[in-house]
C-alpha atoms as an extended CHARMM CRD file, in Angstrom:
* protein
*
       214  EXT
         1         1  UNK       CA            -42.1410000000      -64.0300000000       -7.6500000000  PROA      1               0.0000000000
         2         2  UNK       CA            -45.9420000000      -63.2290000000       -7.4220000000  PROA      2               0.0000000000
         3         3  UNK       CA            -46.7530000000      -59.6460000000       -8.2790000000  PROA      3               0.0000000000
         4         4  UNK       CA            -49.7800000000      -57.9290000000       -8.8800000000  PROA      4               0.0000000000
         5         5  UNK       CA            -50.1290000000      -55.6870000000      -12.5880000000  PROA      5               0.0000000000
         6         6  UNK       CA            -49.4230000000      -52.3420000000      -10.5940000000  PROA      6               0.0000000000
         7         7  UNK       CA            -45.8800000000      -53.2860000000      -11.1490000000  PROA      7               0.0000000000
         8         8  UNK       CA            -43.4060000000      -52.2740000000      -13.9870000000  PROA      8               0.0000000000
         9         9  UNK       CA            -39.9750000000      -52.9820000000      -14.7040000000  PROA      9               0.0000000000
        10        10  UNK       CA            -38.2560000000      -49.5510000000      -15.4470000000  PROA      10              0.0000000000
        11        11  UNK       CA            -35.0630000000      -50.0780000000      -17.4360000000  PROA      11              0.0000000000
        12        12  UNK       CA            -32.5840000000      -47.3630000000      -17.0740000000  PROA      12              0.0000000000
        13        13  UNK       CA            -29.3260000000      -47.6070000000      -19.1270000000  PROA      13              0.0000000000
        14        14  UNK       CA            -27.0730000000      -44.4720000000      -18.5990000000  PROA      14              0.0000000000
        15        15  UNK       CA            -26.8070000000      -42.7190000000      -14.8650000000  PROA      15              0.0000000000
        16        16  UNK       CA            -29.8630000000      -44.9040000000      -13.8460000000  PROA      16              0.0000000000
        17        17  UNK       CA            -27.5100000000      -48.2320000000      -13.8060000000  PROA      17              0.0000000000
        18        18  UNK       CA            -26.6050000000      -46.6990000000      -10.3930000000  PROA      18              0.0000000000
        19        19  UNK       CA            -28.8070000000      -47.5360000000       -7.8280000000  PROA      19              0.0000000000
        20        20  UNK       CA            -28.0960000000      -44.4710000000       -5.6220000000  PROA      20              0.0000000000
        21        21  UNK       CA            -28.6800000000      -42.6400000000       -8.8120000000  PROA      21              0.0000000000
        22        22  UNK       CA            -32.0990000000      -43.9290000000       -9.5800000000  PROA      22              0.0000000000
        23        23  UNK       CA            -33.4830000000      -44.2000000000       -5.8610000000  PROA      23              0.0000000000
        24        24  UNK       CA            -33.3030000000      -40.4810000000       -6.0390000000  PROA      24              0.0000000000
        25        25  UNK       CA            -36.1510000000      -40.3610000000       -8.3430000000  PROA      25              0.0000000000
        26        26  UNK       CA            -37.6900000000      -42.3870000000       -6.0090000000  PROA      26              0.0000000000
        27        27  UNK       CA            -36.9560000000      -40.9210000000       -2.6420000000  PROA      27              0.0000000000
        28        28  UNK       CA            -35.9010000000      -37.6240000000       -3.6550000000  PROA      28              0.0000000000
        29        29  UNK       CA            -32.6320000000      -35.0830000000       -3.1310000000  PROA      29              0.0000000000
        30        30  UNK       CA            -29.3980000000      -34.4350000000       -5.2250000000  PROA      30              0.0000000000
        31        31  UNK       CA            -27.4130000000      -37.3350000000       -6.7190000000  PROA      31              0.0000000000
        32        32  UNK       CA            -23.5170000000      -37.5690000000       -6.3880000000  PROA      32              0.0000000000
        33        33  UNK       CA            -22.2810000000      -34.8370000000       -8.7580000000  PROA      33              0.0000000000
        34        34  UNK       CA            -25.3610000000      -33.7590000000       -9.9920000000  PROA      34              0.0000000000
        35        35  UNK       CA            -25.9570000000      -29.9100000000       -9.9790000000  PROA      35              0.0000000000
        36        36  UNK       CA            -29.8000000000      -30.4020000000       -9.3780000000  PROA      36              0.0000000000
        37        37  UNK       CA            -31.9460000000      -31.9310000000       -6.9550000000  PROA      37              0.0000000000
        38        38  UNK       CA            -35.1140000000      -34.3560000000       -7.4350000000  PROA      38              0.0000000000
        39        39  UNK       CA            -38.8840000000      -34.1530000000       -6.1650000000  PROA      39              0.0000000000
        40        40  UNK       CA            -39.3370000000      -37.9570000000       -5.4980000000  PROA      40              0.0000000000
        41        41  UNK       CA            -42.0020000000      -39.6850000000       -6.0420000000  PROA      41              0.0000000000
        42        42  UNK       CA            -45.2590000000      -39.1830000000       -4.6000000000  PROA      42              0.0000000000
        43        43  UNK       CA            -44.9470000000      -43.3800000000       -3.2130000000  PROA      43              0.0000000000
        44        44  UNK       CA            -41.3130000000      -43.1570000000       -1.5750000000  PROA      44              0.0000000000
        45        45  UNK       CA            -41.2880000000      -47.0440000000       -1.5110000000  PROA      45              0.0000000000
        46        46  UNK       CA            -38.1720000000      -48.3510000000       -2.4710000000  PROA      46              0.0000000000
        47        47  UNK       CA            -38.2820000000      -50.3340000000       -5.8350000000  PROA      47              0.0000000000
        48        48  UNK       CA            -39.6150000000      -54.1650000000       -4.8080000000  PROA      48              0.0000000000
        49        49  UNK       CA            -36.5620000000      -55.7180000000       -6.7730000000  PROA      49              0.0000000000
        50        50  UNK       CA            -33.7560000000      -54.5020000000       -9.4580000000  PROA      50              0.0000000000
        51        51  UNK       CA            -31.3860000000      -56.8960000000      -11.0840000000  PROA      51              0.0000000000
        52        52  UNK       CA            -28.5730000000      -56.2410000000      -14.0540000000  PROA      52              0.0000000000
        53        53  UNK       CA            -29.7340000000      -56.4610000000      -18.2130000000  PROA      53              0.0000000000
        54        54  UNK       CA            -28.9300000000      -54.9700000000      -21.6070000000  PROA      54              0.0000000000
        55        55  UNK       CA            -30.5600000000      -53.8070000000      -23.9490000000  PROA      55              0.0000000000
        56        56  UNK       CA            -30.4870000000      -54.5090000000      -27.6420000000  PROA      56              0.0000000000
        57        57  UNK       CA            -29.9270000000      -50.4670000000      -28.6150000000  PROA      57              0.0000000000
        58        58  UNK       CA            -27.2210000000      -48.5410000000      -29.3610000000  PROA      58              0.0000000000
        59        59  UNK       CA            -26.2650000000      -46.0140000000      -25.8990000000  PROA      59              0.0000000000
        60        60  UNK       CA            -25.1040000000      -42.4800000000      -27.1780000000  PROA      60              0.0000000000
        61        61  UNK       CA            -24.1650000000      -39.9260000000      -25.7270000000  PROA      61              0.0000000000
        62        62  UNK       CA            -25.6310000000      -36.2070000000      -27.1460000000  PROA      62              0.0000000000
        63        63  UNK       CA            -27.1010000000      -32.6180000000      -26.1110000000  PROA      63              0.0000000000
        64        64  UNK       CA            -26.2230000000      -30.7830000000      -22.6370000000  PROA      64              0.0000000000
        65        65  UNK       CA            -27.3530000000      -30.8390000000      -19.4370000000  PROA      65              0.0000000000
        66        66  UNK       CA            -26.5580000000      -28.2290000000      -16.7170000000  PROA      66              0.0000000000
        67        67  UNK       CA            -26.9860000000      -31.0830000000      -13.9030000000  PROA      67              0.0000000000
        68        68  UNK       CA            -24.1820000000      -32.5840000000      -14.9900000000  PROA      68              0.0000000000
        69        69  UNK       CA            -21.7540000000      -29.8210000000      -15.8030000000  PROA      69              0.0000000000
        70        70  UNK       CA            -22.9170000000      -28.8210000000      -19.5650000000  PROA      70              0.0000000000
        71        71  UNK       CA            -21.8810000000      -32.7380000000      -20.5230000000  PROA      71              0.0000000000
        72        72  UNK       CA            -24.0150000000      -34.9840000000      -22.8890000000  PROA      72              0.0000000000
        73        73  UNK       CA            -26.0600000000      -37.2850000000      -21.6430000000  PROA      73              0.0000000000
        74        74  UNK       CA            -26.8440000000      -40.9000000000      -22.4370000000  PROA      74              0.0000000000
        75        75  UNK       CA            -29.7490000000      -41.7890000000      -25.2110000000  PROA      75              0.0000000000
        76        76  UNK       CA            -30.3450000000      -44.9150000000      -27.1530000000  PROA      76              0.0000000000
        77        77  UNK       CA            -31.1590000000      -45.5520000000      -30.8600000000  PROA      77              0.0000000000
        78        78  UNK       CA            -34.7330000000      -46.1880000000      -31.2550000000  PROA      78              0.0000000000
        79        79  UNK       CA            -34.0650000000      -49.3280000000      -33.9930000000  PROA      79              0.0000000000
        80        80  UNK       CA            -32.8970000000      -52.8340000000      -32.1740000000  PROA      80              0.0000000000
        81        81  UNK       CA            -29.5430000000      -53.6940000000      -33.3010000000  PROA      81              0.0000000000
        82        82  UNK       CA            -28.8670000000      -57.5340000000      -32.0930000000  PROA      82              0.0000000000
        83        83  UNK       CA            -25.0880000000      -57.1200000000      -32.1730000000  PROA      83              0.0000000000
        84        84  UNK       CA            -25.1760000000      -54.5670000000      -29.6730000000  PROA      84              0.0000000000
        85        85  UNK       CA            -25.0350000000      -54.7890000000      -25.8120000000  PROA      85              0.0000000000
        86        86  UNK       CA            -26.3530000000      -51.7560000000      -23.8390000000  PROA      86              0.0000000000
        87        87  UNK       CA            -25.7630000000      -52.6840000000      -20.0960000000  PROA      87              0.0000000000
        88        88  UNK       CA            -28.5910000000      -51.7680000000      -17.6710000000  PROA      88              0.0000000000
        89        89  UNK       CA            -30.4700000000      -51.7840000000      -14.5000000000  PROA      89              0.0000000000
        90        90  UNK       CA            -34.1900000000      -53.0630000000      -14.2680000000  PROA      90              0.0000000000
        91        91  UNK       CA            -35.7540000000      -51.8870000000      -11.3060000000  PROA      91              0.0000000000
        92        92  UNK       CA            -39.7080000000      -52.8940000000      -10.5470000000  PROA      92              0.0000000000
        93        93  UNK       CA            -41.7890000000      -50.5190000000       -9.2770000000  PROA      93              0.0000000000
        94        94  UNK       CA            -45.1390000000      -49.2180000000       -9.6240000000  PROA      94              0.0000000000
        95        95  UNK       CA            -47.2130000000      -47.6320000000      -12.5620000000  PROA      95              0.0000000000
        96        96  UNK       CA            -47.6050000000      -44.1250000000      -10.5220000000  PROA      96              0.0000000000
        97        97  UNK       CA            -43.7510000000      -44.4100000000       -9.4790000000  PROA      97              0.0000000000
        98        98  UNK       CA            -43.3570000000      -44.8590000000      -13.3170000000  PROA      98              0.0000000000
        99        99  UNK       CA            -45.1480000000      -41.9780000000      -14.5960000000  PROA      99              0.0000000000
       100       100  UNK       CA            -43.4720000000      -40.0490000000      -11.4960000000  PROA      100             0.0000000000
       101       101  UNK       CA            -39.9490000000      -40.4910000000      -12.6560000000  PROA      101             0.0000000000
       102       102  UNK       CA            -41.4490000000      -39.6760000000      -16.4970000000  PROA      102             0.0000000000
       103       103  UNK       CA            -42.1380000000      -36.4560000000      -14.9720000000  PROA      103             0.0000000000
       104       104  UNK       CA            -38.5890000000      -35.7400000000      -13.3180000000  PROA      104             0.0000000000
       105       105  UNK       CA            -36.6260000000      -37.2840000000      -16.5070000000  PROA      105             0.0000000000
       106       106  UNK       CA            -38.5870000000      -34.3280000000      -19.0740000000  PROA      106             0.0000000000
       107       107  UNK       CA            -38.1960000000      -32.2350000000      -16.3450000000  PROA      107             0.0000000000
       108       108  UNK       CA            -42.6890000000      -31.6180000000      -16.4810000000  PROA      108             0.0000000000
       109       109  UNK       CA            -44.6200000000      -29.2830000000      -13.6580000000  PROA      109             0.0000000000
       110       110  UNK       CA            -47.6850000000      -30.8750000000      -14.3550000000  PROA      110             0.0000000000
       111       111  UNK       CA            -48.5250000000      -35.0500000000      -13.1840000000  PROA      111             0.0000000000
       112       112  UNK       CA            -48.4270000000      -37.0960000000      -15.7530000000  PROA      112             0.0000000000
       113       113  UNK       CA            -50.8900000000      -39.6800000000      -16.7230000000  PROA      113             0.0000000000
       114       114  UNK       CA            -49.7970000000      -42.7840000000      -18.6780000000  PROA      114             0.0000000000
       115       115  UNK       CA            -52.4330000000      -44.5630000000      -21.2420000000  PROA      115             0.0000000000
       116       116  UNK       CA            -50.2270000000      -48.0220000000      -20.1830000000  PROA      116             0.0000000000
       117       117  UNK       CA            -52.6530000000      -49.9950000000      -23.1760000000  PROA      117             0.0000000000
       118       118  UNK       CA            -51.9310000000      -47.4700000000      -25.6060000000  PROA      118             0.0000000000
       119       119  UNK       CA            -48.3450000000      -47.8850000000      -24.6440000000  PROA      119             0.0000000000
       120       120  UNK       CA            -48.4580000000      -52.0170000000      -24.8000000000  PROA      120             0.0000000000
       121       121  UNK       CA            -49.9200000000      -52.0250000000      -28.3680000000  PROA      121             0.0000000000
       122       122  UNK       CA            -48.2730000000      -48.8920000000      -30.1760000000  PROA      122             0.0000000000
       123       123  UNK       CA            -44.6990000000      -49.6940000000      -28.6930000000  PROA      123             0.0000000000
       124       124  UNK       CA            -44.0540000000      -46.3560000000      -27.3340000000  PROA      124             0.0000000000
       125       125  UNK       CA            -45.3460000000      -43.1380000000      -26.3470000000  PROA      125             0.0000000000
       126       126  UNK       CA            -44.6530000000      -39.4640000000      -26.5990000000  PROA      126             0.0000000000
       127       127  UNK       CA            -45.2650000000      -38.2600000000      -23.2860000000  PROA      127             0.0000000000
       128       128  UNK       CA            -44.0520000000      -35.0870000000      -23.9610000000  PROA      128             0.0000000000
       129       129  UNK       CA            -42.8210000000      -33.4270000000      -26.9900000000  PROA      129             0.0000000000
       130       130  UNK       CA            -39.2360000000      -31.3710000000      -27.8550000000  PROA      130             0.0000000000
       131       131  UNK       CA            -37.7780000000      -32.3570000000      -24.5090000000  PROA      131             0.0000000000
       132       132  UNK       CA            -34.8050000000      -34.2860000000      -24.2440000000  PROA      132             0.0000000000
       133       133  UNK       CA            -36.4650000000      -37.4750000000      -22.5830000000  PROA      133             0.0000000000
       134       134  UNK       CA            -39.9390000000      -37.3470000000      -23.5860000000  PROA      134             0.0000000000
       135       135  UNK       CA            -40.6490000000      -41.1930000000      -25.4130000000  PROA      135             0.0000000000
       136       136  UNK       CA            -41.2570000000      -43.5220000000      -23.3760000000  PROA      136             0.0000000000
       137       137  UNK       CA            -40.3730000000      -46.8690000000      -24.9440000000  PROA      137             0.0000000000
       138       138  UNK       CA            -41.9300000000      -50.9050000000      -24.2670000000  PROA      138             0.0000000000
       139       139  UNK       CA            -39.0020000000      -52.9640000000      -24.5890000000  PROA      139             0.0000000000
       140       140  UNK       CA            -40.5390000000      -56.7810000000      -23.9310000000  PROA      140             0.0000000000
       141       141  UNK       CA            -42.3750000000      -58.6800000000      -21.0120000000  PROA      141             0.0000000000
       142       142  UNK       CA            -40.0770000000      -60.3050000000      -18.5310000000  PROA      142             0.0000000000
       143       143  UNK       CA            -40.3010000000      -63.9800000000      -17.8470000000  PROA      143             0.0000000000
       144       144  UNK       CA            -42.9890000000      -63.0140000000      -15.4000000000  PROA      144             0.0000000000
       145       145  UNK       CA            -45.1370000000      -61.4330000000      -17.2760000000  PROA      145             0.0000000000
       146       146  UNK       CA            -44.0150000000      -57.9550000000      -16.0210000000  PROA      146             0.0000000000
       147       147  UNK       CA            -43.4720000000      -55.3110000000      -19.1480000000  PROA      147             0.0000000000
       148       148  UNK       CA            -40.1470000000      -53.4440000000      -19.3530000000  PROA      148             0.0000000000
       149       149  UNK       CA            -40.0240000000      -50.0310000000      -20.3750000000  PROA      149             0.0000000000
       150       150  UNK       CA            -37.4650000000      -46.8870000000      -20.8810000000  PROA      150             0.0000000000
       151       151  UNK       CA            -37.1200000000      -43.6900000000      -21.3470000000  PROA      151             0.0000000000
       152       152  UNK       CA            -35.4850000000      -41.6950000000      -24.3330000000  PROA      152             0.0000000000
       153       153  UNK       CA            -35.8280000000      -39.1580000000      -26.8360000000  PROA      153             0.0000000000
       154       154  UNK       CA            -38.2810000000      -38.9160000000      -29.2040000000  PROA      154             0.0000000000
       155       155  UNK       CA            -36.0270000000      -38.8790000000      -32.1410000000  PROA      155             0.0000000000
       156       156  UNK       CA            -32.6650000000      -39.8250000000      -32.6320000000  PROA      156             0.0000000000
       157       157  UNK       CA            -30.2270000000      -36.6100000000      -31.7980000000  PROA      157             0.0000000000
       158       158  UNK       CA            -27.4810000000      -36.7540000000      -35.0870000000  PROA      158             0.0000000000
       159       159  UNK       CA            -25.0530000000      -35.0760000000      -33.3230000000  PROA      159             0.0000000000
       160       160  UNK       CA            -23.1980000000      -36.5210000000      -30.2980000000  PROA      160             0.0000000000
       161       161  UNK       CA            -21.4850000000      -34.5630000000      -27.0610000000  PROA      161             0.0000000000
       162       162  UNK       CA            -18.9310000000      -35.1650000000      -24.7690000000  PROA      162             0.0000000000
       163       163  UNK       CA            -20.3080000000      -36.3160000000      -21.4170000000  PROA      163             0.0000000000
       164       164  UNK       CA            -18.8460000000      -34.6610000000      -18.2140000000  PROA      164             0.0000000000
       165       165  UNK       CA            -16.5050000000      -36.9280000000      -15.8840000000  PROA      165             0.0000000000
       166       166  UNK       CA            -18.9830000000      -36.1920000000      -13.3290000000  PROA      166             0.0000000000
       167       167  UNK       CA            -21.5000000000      -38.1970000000      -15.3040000000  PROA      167             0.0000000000
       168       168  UNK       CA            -19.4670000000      -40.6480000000      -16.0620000000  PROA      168             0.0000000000
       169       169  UNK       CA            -18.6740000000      -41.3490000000      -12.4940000000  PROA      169             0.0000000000
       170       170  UNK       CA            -22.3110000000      -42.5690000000      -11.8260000000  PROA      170             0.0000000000
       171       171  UNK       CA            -22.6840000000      -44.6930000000      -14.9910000000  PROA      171             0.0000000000
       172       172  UNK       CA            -18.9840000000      -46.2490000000      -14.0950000000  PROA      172             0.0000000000
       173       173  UNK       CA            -20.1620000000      -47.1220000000      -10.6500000000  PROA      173             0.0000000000
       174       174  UNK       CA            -23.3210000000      -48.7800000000      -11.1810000000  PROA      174             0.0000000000
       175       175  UNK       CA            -21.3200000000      -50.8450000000      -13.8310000000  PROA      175             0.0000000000
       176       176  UNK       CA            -18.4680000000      -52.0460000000      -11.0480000000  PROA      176             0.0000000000
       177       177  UNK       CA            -21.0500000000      -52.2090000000       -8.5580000000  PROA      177             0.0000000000
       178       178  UNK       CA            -23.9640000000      -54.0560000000      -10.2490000000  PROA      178             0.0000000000
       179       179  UNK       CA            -22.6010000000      -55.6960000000      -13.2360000000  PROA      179             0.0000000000
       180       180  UNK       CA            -19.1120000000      -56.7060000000      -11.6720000000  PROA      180             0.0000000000
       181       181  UNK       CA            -16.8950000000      -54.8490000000      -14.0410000000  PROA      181             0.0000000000
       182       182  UNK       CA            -13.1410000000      -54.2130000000      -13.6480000000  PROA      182             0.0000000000
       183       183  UNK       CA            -11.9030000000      -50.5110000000      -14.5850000000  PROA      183             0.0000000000
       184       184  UNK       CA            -10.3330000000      -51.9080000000      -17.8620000000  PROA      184             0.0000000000
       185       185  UNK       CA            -13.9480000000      -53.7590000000      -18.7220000000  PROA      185             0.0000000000
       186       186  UNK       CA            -15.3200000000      -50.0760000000      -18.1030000000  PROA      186             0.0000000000
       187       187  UNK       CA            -12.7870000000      -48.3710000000      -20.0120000000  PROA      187             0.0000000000
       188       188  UNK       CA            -13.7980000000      -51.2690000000      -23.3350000000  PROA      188             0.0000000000
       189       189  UNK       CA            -17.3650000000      -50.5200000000      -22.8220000000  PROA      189             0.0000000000
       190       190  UNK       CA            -17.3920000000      -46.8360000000      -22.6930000000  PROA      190             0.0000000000
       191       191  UNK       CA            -14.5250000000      -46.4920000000      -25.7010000000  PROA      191             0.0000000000
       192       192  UNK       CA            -16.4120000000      -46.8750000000      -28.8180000000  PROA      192             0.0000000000
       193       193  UNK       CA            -19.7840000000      -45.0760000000      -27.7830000000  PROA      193             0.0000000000
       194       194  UNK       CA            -20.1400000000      -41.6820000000      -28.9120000000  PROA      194             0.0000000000
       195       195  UNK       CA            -19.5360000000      -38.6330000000      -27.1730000000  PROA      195             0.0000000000
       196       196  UNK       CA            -16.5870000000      -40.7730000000      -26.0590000000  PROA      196             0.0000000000
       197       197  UNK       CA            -14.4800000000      -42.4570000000      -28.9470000000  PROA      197             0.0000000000
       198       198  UNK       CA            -13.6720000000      -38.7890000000      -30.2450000000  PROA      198             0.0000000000
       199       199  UNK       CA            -13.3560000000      -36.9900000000      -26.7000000000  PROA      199             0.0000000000
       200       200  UNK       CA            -11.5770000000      -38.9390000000      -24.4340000000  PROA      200             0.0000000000
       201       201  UNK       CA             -8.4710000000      -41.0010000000      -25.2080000000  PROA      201             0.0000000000
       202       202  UNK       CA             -8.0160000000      -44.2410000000      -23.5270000000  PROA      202             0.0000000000
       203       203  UNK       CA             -5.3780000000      -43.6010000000      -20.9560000000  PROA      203             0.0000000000
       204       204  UNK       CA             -7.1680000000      -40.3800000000      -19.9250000000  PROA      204             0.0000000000
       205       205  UNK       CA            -10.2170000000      -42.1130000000      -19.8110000000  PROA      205             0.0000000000
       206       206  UNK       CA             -8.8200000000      -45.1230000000      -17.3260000000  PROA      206             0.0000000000
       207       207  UNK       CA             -7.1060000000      -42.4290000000      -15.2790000000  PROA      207             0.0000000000
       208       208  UNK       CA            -10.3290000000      -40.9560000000      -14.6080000000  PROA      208             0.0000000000
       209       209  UNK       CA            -12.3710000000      -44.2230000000      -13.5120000000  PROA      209             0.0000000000
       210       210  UNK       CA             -9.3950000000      -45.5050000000      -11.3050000000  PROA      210             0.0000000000
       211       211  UNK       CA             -9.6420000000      -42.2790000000       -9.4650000000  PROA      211             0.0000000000
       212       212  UNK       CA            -13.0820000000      -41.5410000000       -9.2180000000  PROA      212             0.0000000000
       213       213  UNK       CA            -14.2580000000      -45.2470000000       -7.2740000000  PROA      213             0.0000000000
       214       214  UNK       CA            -16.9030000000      -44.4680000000       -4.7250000000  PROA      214             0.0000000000
């Protein structure tokens, strides 16, 4: 795949492993059980690919969003933990679309404008300070070349929260649609994360994904 270096991979690893979830930062309007709708991107274009990953950091789920119902949301650890599996979407798409969905994520009035060579040597980036996604984090190069970058909090939150069902439902559906998972594969790889273990048990948890398919 030839592509010129206006394109980024953009790695999303909680509600963003649903593609209907993510095109809405890209096209605009409310997601699926979302109380809050989304600008869009100025460029409306569609991302060019997306395929399934993971990610080598621990996903978490901590503070509260009113979008989704007061719930926690999904963060990762900043430090690489090898024995871990965070499954994700990558999605390539431009460097404006990029700093566009920066903007929507931190929930910013104001364009953003990413230094993308500070952000290639230093690792990361604090695009915008106490906000709940406001770090924008270099992951690695894909095998084309192509750097991969995601978007988290600029420390780690000690504290974890229960995530809404509503939230859940997204996350559970880009995992059945894009990574092929069976409810009971769900249920395994959302029962040990936090926010969860301690909130949900596992039969209420299963009850919940088996009912909620889209």
């Amino acid at each position: 795949m030839m592509v010129d270096d206006k394109y980024v991979w953009y790695l999303g690893y909680g509600s963003n492993v649903s593609k209907d979830r993510f095109n809405c930062y890209i096209l605009g309007g409310t997601p699926i059980g979302s109380k809050k709708g989304l600008s869009g991107c100025r460029d409306k274009t569609l991302p060019k690919e997306s395929k399934p990953t993971f990610i080598n950091h621990e996903l978490y789920f901590s503070q509260s969003a009113i979008t989704w119902n007061n719930g926690g949301v999904a963060f990762i650890k900043k430090e690489v933990n090898n024995s871990i599996k965070t499954l994700s979407m990558m999605y390539l798409i431009t460097k404006q679309q990029l700093e566009d969905v920066a903007k929507q994520e931190s929930g910013s009035k104001s364009l953003l404008t990413i230094d993308f060579e500070e952000l290639l040597k230093n690792g990361y980036i604090i695009f915008r300070k106490n906000t709940k996604y406001g770090k924008l984090l270099y992951i690695e190069k894909d095998v084309n070349g192509i750097p991969i970058f995601t978007i988290t909090s600029e420390n780690d939150f000690d504290e974890v929260s229960k995530p809404d069902v509503s939230y859940l439902y997204i996350i559970a559906d880009g995992l059945r649609k894009n990574h092929g998972m069976t409810d009971k594969e769900i249920l395994e790889y959302f029962s040990d994360k936090g926010g969860i273990s301690n909130e949900y048990s596992k039969e209420e948890l299963l009850k919940e994904i088996e009912m909620h398919r889209q």
